[in-house]
C-alpha positions as CSV (number, residue, x, y, z in Angstrom):
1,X,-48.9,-152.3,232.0
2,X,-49.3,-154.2,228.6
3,X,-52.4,-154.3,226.9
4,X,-53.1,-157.2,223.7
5,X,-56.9,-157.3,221.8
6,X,-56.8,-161.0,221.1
7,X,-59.5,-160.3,219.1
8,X,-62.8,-157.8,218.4
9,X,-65.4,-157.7,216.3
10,X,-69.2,-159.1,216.2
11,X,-67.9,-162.6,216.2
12,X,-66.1,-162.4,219.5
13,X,-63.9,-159.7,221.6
14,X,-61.3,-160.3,224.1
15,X,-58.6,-158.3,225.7
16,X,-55.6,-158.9,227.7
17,X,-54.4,-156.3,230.7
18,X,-51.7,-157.6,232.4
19,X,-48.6,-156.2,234.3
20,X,-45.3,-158.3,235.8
21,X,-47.7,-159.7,238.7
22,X,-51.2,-159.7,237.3
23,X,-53.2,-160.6,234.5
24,X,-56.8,-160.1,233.4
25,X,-59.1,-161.0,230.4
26,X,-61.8,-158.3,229.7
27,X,-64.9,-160.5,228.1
28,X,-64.5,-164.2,226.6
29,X,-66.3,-163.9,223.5
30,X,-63.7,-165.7,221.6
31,X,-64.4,-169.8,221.8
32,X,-62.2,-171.0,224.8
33,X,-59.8,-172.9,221.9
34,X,-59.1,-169.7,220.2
35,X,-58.6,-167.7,223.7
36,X,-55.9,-170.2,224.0
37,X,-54.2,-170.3,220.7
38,X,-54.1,-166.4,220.8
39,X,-52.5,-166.2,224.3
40,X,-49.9,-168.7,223.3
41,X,-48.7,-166.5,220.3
42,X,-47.8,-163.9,222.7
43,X,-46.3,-166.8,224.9
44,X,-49.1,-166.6,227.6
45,X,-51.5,-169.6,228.9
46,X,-54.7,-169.8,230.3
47,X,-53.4,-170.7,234.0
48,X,-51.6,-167.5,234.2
49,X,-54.9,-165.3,234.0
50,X,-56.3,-164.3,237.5
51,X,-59.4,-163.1,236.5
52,X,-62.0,-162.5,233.9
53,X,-64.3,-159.2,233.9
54,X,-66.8,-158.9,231.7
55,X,-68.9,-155.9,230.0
56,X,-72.1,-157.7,229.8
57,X,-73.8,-160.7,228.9
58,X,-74.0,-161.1,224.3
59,X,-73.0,-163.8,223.5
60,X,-69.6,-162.3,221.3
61,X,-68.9,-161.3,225.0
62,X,-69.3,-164.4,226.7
63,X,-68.7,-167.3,224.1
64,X,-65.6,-168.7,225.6
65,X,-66.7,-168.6,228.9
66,X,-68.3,-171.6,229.9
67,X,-65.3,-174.0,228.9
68,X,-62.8,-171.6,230.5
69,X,-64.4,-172.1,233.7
70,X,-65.8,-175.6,233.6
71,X,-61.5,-176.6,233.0
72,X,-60.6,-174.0,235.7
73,X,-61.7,-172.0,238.5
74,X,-61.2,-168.8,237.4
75,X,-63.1,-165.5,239.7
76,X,-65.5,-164.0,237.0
77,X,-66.0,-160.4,237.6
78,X,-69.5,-158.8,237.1
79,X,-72.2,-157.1,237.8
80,X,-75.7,-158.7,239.3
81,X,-78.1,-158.1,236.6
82,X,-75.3,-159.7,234.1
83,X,-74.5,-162.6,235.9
84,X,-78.1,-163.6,236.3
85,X,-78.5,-163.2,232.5
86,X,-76.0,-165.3,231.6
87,X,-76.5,-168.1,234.2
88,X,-80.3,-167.8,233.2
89,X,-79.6,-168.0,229.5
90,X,-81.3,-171.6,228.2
91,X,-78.2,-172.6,226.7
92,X,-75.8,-171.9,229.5
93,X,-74.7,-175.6,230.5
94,X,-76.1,-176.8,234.1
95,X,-72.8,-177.8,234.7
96,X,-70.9,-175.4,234.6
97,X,-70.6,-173.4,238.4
98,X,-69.1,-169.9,237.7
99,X,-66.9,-168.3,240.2
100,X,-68.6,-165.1,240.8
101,X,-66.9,-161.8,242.0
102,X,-70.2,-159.3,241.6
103,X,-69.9,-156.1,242.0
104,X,-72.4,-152.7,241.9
105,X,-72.2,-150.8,238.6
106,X,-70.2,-147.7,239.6
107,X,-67.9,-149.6,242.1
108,X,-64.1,-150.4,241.9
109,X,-62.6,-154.0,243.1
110,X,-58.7,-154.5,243.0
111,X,-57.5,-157.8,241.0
112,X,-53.8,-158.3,242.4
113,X,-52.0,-155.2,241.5
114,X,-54.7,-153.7,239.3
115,X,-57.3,-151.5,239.9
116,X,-60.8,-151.5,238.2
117,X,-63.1,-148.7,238.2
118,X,-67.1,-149.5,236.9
119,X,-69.2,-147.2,235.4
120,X,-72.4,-147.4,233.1
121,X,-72.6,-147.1,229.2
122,X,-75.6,-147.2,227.1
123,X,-75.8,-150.6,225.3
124,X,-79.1,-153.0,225.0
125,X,-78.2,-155.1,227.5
126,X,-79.1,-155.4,230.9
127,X,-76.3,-153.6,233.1
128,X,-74.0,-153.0,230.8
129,X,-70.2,-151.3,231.6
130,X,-67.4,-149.6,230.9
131,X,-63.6,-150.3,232.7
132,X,-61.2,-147.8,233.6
133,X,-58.1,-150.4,234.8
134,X,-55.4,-148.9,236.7
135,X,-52.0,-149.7,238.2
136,X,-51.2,-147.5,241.4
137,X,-47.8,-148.8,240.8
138,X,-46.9,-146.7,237.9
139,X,-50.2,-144.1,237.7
140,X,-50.8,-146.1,233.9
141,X,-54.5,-145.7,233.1
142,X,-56.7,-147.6,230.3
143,X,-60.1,-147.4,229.5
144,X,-62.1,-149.9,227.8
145,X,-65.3,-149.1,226.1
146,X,-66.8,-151.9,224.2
147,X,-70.0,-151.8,223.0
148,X,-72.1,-148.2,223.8
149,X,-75.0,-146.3,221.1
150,X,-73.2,-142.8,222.2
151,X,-70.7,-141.5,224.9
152,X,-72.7,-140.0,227.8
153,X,-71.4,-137.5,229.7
154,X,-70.4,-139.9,232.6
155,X,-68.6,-142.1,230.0
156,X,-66.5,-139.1,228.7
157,X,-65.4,-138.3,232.2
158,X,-64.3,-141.3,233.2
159,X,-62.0,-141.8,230.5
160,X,-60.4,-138.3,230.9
161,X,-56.4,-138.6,231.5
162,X,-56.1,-142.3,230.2
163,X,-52.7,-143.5,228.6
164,X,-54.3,-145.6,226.3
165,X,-58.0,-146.6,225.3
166,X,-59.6,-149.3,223.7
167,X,-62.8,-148.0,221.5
168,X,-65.2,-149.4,219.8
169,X,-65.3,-148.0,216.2
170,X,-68.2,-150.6,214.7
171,X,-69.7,-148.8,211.6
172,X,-69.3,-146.3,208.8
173,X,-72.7,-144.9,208.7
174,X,-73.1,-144.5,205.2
175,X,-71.8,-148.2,204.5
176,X,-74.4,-149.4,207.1
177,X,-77.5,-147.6,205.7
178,X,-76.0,-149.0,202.3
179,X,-76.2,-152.4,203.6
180,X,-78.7,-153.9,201.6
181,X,-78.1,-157.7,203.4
182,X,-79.3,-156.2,206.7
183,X,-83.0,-155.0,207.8
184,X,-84.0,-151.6,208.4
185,X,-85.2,-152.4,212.2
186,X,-81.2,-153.6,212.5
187,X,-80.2,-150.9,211.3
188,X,-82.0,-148.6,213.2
189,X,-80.8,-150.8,216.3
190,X,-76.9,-150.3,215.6
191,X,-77.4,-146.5,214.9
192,X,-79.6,-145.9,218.2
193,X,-78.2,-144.5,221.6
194,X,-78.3,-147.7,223.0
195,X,-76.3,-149.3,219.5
196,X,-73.2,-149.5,218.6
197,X,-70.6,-146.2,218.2
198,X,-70.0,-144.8,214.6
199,X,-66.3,-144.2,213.1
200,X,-67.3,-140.6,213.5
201,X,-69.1,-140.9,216.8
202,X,-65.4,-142.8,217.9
203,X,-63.5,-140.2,216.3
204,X,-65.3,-137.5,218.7
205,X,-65.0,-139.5,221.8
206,X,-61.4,-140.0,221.0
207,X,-60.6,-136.1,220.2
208,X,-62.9,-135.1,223.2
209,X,-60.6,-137.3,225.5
210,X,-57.5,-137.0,224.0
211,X,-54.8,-135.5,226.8
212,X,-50.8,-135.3,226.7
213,X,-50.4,-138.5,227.8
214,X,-52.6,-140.3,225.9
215,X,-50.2,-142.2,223.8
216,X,-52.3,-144.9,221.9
217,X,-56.2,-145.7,221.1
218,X,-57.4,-149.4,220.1
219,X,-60.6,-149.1,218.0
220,X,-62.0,-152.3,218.4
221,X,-65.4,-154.4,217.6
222,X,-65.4,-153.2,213.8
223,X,-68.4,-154.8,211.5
224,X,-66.9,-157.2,208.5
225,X,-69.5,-155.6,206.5
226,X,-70.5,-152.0,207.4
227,X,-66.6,-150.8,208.1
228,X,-63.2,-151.3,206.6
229,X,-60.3,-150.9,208.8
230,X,-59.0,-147.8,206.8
231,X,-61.2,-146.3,207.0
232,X,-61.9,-146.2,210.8
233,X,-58.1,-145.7,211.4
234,X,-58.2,-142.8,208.6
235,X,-61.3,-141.1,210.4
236,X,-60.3,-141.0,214.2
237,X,-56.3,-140.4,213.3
238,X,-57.6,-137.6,211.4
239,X,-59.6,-136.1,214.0
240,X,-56.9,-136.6,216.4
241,X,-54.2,-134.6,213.8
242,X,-56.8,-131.8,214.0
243,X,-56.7,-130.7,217.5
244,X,-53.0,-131.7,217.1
245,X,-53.1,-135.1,219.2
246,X,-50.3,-135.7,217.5
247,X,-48.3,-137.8,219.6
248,X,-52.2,-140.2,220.1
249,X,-51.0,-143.5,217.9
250,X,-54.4,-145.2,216.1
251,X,-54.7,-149.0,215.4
252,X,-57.5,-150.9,214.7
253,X,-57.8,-154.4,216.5
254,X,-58.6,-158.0,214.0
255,X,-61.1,-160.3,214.4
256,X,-58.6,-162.8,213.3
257,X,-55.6,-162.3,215.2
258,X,-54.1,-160.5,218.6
259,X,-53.1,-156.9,218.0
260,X,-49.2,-155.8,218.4
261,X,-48.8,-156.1,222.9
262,X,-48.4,-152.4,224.0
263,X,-46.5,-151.7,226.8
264,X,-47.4,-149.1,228.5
């Protein structure tokens, strides 16, 4: 399995799963331009994706979407609640027909040779999800959490005995409540249990998680603002050296550009 963030952050995420057969986009937020550019500098194309499955339905989730489909076909995978959101949406183009492949929140589908396993996380949006994407194949696990206020006990079991997870890491706290270009009420929205996770609050997931074969975490959807990428890396390697995860490489994904491919 090999696993490329094409990009994350609050102005778009999108990430590549793919194995020798099979190959998935989790979310679209990215414009459908820059979705394309990004695959072709690690020599992929849009007409090689078999499937898109989405998280929910914000817009830094979504962006790319409506182009990507209205040029192709391509089976969108989500729950009810989100595709209604988005297909209600005033600004979703009447145009555009979207290939839907709903599933129930909780449920598992198989895309080619991949499996994908549902399950809630708590984020203000209407059904929003977590993925854990597996290939029978070779027993390779990842889990993808993108945008959740605090890991629940349901999302901490699920992404027990993964080889790899892809985080969000979006804030330092103190830098946020520093923040003097943002509002108190946003604020308080990003540091609720239905926000966005802390470096700290990444760094516990991580450590709580953390197995023998987890071999790499992705801390993705960091603020341009509230975070520096040092410092998230610094705070969850560190909590990872502690219980001596050792062996549990950290990097932290780019709004501007793909991260390294890992092979898995």
């Amino acid at each position: 399995m090999h696993i490329t963030i094409l990009g994350s952050g609050s102005a778009g995420n999108c990430t590549l799963i793919e194995t020798d057969t099979t190959r998935l986009l989790v979310d679209a937020g990215l414009s459908a331009r820059q979705i394309a550019n990004r695959l072709a500098l690690i020599n992929r194309n849009i007409e090689q994706v078999n499937g898109i499955i989405l998280t929910h339905e914000h817009s830094d989730h979504v962006r790319g979407l409506g182009v990507l489909c209205k040029t192709r076909p391509l089976p969108v995978y989500a729950n009810r609640l989100t595709a209604e959101a988005i297909t209600t949406d005033p600004e979703w183009p009447a145009t555009v027909r979207i290939s839907w492949r709903l599933f129930s929140t909780g449920g598992s589908f198989e895309v080619g040779d991949l499996l994908v396993e549902s399950f809630s996380v708590p984020h203000d949006a209407y059904d929003p999800v977590g993925y854990v994407i597996r290939h029978p194949g070779s027993g390779v696990a990842v889990g993808v959490l993108t945008d959740l206020g605090h890991a629940t006990k349901l999302v901490t079991e699920r992404v027990r005995q993964m080889d790899a997870l892809v985080v969000e890491a979006n804030h330092d706290l103190k830098l946020l409540q520093e923040d003097a270009a943002r509002p108190w009420a946003l604020k308080q929205r990003i540091m609720s249990r239905h926000g966005h996770l802390s470096n700290d609050a990444a760094a516990t997931l991580a450590s709580d998680v953390a197995c023998d074969k987890l071999r790499h975490v992705f801390l993705a959807h960091l603020s341009r603002d509230c975070n520096r990428p040092e410092l998230a890396q610094q705070t969850v390697a560190d909590k990872l050296r502690k219980i001596g995860a050792n062996h549990t490489a950290v990097t932290v994904s780019s709004q501007d550009k793909p991260t390294a491919t890992l092979t898995l």
